[in-house]
PDB file as gemmi writes it, atoms N, CA and C in Angstrom:
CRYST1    1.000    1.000    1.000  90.00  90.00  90.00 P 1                      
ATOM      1  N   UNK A   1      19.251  19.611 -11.309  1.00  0.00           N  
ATOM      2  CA  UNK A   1      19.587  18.284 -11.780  1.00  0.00           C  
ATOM      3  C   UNK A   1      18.354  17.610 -12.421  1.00  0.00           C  
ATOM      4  N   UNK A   2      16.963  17.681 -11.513  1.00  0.00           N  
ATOM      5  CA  UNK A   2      16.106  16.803 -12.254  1.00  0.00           C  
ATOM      6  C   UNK A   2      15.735  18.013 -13.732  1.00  0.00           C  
ATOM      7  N   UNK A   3      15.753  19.028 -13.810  1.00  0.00           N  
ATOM      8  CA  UNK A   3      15.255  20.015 -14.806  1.00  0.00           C  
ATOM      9  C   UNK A   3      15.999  19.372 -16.024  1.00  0.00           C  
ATOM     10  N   UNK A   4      17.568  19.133 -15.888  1.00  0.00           N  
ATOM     11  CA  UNK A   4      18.168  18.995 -16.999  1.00  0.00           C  
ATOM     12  C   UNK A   4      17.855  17.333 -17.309  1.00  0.00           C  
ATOM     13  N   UNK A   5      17.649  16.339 -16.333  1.00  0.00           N  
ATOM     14  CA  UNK A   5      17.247  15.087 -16.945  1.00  0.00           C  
ATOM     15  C   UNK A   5      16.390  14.829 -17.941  1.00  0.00           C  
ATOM     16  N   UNK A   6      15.303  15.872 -16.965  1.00  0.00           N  
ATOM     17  CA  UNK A   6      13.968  15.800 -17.588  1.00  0.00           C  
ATOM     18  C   UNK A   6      14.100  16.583 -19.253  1.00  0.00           C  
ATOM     19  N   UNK A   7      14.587  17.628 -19.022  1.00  0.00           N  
ATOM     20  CA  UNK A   7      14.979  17.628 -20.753  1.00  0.00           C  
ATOM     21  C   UNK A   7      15.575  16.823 -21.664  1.00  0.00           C  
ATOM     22  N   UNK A   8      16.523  15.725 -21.050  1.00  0.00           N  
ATOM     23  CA  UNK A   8      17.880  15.260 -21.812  1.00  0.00           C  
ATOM     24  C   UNK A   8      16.494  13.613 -21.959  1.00  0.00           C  
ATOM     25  N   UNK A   9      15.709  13.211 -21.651  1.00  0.00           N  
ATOM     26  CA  UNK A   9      14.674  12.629 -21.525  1.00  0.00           C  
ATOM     27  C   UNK A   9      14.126  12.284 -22.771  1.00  0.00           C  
ATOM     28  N   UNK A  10      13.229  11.802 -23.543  1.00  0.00           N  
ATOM     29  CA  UNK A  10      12.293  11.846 -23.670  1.00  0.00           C  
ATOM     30  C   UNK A  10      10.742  11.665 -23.490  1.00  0.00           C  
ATOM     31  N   UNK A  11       9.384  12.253 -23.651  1.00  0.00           N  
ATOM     32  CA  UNK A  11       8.524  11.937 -23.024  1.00  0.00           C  
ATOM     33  C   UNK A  11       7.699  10.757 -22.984  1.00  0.00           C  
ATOM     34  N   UNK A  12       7.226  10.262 -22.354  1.00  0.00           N  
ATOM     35  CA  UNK A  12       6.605   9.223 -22.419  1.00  0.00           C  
ATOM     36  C   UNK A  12       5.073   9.279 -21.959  1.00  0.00           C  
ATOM     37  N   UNK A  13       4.202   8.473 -22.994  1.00  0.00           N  
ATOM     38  CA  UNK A  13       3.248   8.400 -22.837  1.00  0.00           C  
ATOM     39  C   UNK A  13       2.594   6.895 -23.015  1.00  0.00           C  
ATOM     40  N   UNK A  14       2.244   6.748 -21.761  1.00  0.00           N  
ATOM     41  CA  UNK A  14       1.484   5.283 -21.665  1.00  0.00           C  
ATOM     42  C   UNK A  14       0.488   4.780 -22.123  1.00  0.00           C  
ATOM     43  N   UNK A  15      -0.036   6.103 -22.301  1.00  0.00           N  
ATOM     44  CA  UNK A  15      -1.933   5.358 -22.548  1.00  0.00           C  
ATOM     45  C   UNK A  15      -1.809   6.056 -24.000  1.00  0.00           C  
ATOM     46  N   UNK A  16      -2.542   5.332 -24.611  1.00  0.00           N  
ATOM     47  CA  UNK A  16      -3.037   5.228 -26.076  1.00  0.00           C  
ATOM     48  C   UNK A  16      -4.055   6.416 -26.481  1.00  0.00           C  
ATOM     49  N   UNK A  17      -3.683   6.804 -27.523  1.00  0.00           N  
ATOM     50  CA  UNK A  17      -5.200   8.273 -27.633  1.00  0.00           C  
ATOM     51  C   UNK A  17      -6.759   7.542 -27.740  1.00  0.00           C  
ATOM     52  N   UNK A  18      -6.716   6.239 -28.337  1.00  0.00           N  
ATOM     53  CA  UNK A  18      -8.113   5.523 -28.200  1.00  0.00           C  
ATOM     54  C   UNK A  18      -8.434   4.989 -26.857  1.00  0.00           C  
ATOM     55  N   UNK A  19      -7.517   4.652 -26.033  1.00  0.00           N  
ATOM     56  CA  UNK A  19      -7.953   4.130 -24.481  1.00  0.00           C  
ATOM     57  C   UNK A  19      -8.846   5.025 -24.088  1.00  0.00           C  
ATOM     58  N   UNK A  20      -9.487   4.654 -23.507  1.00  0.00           N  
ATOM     59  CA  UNK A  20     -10.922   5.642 -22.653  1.00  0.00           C  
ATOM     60  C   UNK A  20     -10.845   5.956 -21.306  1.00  0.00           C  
ATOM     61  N   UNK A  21     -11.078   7.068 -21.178  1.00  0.00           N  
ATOM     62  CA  UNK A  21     -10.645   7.917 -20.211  1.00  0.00           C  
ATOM     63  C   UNK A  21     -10.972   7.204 -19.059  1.00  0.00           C  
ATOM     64  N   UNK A  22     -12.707   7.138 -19.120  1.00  0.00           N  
ATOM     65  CA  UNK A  22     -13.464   6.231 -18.448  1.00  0.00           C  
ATOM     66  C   UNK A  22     -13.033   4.687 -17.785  1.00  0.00           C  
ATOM     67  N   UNK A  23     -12.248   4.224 -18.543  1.00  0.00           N  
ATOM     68  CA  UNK A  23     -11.643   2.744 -18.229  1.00  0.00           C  
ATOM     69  C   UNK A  23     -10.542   3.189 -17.435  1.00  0.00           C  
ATOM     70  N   UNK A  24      -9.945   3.815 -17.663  1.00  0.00           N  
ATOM     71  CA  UNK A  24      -8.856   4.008 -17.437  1.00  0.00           C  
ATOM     72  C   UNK A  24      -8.840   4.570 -15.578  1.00  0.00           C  
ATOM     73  N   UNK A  25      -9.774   5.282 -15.409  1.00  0.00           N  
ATOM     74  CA  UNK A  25     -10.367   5.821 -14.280  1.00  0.00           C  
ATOM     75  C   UNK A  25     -11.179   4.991 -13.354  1.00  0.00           C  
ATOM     76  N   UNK A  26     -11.950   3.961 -13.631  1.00  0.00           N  
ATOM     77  CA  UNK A  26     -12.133   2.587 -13.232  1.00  0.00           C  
ATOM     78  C   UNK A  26     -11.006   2.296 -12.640  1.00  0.00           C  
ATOM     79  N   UNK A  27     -10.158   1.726 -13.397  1.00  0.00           N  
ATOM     80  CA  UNK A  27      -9.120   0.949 -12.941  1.00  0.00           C  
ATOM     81  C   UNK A  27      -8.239   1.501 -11.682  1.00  0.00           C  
ATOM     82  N   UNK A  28      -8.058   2.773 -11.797  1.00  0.00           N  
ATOM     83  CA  UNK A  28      -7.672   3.429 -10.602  1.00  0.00           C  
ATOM     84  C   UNK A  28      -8.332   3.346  -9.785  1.00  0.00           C  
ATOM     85  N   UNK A  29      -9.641   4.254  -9.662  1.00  0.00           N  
ATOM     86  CA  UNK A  29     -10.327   3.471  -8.774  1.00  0.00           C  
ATOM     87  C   UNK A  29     -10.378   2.323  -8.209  1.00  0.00           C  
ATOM     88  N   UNK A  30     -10.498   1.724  -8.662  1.00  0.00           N  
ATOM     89  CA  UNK A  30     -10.743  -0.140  -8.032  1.00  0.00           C  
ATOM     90  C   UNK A  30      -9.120  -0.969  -7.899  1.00  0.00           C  
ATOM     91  N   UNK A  31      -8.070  -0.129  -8.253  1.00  0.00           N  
ATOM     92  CA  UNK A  31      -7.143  -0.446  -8.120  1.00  0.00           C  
ATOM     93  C   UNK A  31      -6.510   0.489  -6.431  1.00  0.00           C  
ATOM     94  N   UNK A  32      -7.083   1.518  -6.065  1.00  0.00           N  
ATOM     95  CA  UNK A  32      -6.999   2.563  -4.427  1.00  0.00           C  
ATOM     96  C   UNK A  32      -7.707   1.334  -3.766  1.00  0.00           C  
ATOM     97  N   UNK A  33      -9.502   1.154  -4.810  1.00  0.00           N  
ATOM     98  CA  UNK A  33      -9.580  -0.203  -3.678  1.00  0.00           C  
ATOM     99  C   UNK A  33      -9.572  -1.203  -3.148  1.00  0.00           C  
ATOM    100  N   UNK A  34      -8.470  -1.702  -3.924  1.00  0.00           N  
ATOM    101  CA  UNK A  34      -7.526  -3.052  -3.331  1.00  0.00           C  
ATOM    102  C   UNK A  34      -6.503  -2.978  -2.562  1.00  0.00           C  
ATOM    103  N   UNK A  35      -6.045  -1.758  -2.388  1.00  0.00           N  
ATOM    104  CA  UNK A  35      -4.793  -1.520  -1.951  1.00  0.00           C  
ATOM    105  C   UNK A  35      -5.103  -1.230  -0.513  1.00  0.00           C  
ATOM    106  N   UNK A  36      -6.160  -0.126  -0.224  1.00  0.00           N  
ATOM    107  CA  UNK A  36      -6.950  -0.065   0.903  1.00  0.00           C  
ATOM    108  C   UNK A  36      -7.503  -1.238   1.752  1.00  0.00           C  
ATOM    109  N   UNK A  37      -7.978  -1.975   0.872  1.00  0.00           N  
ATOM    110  CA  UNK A  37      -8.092  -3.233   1.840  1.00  0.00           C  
ATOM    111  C   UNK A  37      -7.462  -4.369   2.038  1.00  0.00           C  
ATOM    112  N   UNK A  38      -6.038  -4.473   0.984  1.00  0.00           N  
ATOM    113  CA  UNK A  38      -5.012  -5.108   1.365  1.00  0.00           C  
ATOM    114  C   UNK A  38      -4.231  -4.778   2.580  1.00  0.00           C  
ATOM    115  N   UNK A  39      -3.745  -3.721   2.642  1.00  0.00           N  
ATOM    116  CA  UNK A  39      -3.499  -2.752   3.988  1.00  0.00           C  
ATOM    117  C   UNK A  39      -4.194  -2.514   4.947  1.00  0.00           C  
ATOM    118  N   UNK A  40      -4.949  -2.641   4.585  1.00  0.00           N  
ATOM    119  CA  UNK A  40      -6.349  -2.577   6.547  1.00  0.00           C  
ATOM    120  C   UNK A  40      -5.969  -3.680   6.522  1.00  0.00           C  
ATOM    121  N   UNK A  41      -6.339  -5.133   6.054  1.00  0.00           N  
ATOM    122  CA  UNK A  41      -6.087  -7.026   6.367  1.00  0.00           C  
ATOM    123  C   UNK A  41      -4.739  -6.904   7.213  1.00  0.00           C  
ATOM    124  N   UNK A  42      -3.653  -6.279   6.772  1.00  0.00           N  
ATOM    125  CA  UNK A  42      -2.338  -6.478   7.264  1.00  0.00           C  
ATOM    126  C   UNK A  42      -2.268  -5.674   8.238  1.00  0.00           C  
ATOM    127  N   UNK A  43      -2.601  -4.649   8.259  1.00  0.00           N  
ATOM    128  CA  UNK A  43      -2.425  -3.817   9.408  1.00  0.00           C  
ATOM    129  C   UNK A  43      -3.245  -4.897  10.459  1.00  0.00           C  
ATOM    130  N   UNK A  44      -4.650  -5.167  10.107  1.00  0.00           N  
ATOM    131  CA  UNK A  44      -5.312  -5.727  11.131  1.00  0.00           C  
ATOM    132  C   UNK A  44      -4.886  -6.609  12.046  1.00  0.00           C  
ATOM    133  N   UNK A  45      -4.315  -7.767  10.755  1.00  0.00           N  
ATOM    134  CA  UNK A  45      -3.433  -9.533  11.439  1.00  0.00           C  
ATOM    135  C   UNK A  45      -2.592  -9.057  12.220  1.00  0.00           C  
ATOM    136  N   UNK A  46      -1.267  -8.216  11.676  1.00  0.00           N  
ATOM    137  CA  UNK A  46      -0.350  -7.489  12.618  1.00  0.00           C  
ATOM    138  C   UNK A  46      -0.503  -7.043  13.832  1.00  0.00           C  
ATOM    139  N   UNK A  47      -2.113  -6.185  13.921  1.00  0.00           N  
ATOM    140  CA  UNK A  47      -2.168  -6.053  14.939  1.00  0.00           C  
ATOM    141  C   UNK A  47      -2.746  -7.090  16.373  1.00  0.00           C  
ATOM    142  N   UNK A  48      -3.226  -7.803  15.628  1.00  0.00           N  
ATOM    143  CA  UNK A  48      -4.351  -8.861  16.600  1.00  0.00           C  
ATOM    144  C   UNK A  48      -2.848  -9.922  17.120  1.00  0.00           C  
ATOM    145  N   UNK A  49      -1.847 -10.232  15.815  1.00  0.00           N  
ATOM    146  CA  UNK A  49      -0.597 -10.982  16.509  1.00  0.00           C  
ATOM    147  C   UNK A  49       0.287 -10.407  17.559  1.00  0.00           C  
ATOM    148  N   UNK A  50       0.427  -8.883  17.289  1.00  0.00           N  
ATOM    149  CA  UNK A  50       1.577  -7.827  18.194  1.00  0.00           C  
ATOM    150  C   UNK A  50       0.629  -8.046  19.611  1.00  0.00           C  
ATOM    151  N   UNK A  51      -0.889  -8.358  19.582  1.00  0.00           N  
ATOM    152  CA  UNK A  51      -0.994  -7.818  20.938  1.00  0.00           C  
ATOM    153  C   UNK A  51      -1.142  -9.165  21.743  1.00  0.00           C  
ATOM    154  N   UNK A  52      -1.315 -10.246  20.685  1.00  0.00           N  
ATOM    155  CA  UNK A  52      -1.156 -11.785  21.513  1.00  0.00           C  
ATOM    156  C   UNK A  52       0.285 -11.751  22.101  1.00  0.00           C  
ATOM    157  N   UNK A  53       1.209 -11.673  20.988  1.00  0.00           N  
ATOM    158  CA  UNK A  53       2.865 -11.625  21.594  1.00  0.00           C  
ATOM    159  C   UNK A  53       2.762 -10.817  22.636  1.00  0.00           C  
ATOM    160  N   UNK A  54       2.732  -9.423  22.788  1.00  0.00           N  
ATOM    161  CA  UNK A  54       2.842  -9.145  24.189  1.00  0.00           C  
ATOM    162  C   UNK A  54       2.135  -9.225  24.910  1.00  0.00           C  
ATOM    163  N   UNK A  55       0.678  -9.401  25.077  1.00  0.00           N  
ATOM    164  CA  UNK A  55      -0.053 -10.273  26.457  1.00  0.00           C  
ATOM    165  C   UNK A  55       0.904 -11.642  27.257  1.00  0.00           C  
ATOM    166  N   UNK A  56       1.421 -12.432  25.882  1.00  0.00           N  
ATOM    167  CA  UNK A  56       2.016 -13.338  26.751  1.00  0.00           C  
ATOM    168  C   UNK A  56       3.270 -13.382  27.100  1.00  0.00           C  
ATOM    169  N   UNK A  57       4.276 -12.366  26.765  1.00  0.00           N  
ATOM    170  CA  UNK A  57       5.429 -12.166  27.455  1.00  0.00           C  
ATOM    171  C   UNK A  57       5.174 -11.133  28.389  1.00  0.00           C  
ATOM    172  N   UNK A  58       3.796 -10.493  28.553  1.00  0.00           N  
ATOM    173  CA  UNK A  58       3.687  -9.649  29.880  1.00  0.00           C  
ATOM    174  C   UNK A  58       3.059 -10.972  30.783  1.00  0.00           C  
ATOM    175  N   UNK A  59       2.388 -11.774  30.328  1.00  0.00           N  
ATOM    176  CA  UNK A  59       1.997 -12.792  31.503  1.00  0.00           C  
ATOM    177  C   UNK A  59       2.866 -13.806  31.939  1.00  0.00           C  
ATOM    178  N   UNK A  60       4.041 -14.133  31.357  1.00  0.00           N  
ATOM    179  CA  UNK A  60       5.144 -14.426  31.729  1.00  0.00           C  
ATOM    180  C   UNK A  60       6.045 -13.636  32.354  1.00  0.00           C  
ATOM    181  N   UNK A  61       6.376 -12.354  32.165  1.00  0.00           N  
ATOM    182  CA  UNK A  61       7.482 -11.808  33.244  1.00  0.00           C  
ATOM    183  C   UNK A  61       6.078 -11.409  34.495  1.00  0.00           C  
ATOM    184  N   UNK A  62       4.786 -11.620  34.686  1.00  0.00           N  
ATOM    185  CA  UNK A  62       4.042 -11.510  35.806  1.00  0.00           C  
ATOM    186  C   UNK A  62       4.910 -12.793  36.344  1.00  0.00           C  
ATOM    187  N   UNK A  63       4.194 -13.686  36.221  1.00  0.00           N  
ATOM    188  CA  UNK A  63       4.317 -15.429  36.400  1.00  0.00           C  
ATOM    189  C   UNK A  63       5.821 -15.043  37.110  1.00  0.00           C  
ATOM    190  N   UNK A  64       6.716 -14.663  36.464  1.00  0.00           N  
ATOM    191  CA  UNK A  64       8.220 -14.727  37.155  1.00  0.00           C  
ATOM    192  C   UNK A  64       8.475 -14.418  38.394  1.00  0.00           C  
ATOM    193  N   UNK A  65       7.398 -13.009  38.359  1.00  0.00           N  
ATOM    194  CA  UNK A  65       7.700 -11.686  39.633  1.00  0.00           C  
ATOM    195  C   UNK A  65       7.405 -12.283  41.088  1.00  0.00           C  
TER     196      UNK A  65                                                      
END                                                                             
């Protein structure tokens, strides 16, 4: 199925024959490292909130017992 799409297709090309390879490779780069540290921030907050929430519904069903 994808064999025959990909023929029935045409190709596409994004980057320009004058764009520079070099720029272009930058941008990836520095575009992995935003993404990397957008995702560590969130992972991080997530985690520092998940472990407040359950400290205090474990110190509440203590408190109950």
């Amino acid at each position: 199925m994808f064999a025959l799409v990909k023929v029935a297709l045409p190709d596409i090309n994004e980057v320009l024959e004058k764009f520079s390879a070099v720029l272009l490779w930058q941008f990836r780069v520095a575009s992995m490292g935003i993404q990397l540290i957008l995702w560590t921030v969130i992972g991080l907050l997530f985690g520092v909130v998940a472990e407040r929430k359950l400290a205090a519904a474990s110190q509440a069903r203590l408190a109950r017992a």
